[in-house]
N, C-alpha and C positions, 0 to 999 in steps of 0.2 A: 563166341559163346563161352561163358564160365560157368564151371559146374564146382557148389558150392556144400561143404558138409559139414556139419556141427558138431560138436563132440565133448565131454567131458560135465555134461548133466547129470543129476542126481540128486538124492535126498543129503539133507546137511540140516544139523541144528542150528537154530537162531545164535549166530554171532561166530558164526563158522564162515568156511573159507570155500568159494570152486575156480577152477580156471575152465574157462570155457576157449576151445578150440574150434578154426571156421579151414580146414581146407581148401586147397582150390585146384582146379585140374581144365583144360583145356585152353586158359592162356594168362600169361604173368600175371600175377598181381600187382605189380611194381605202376601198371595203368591204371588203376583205380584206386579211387577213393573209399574204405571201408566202413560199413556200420552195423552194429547190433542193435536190434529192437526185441521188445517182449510184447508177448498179449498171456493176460491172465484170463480165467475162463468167465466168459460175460462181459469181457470191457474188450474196447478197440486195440491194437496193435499201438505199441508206445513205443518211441525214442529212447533210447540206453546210451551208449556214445557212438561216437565218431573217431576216424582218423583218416588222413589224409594221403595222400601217395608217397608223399618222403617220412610221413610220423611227426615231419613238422608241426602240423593243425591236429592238434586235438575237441573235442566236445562231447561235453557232458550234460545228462538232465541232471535238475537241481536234486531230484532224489538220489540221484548214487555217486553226485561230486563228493570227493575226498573216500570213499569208499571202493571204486572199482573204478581199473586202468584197463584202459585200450591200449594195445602195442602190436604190432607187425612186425615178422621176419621174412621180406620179401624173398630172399636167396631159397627160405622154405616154403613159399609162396604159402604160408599161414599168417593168421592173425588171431591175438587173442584176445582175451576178456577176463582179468584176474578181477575177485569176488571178493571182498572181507566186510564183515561184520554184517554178516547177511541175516534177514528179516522177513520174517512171514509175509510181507507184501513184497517180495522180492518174488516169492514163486508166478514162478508162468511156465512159458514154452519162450523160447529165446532164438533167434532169427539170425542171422549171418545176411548181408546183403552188400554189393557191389556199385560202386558209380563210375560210370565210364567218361560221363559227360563233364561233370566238373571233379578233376581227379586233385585239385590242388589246397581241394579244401573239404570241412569235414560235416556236412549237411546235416540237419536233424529230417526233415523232410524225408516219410517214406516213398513217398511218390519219383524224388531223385535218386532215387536206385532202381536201377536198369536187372539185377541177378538175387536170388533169392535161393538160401539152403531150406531143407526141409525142416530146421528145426530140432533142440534139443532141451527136454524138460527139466528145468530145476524146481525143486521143491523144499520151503523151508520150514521147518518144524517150529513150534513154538516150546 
């Protein structure tokens, strides 16, 4: 079981910067495969990126390529979510999730993540 927590949400004007932070606690992350999803209020749960158990694989949606990096520090069993040039359609609620099953690569599929944090709201101002 992994227990999964998000951190570092908040209000930010359009073209500003967040690092979003995903804890983990009850067992390595260095086993899974990592990713961020968003769902804004009214639309479904959406793909943000990916990263894979060495940081080798990465993946992005075509909305926040060249904009926002996924990166892991397994030794601090986090992972995070650096933010720039952020955009009124960027705000949502922003998700941390884990894959145990295929750990080598970096899925957009939320259905292949097996662990889920409760979430952390960013909002972007125009």
């Amino acid at each position: 079981q992994v227990q999964l927590v998000e951190s570092g949400g908040g209000l930010v004007q359009a073209g500003g910067s967040l690092r979003l932070s995903c804890a983990a606690s009850g067992r390595t992350l260095s086993s899974y495969a990592m990713g961020w999803f968003r769902q804004a209020p009214g639309k479904e749960r959406e793909f943000v990126a990916a990263i894979s158990w060495s940081g080798g694989n990465t993946n992005y949606s075509e909305s926040v390529k060249g904009r926002f990096t996924i990166s892991r520090v397994n030794a601090k069993n986090t992972v995070l979510l650096q933010m720039n040039s952020l955009k009124p359609e960027d705000t949502a609620v922003y998700y941390c999730a884990a894959d145990g099953k295929l750990p080598k690569l970096a899925l957009s599929g939320s259905y292949e993540y097996d662990y889920w944090g409760q979430g952390t709201q960013v909002t972007v101002s125009s």
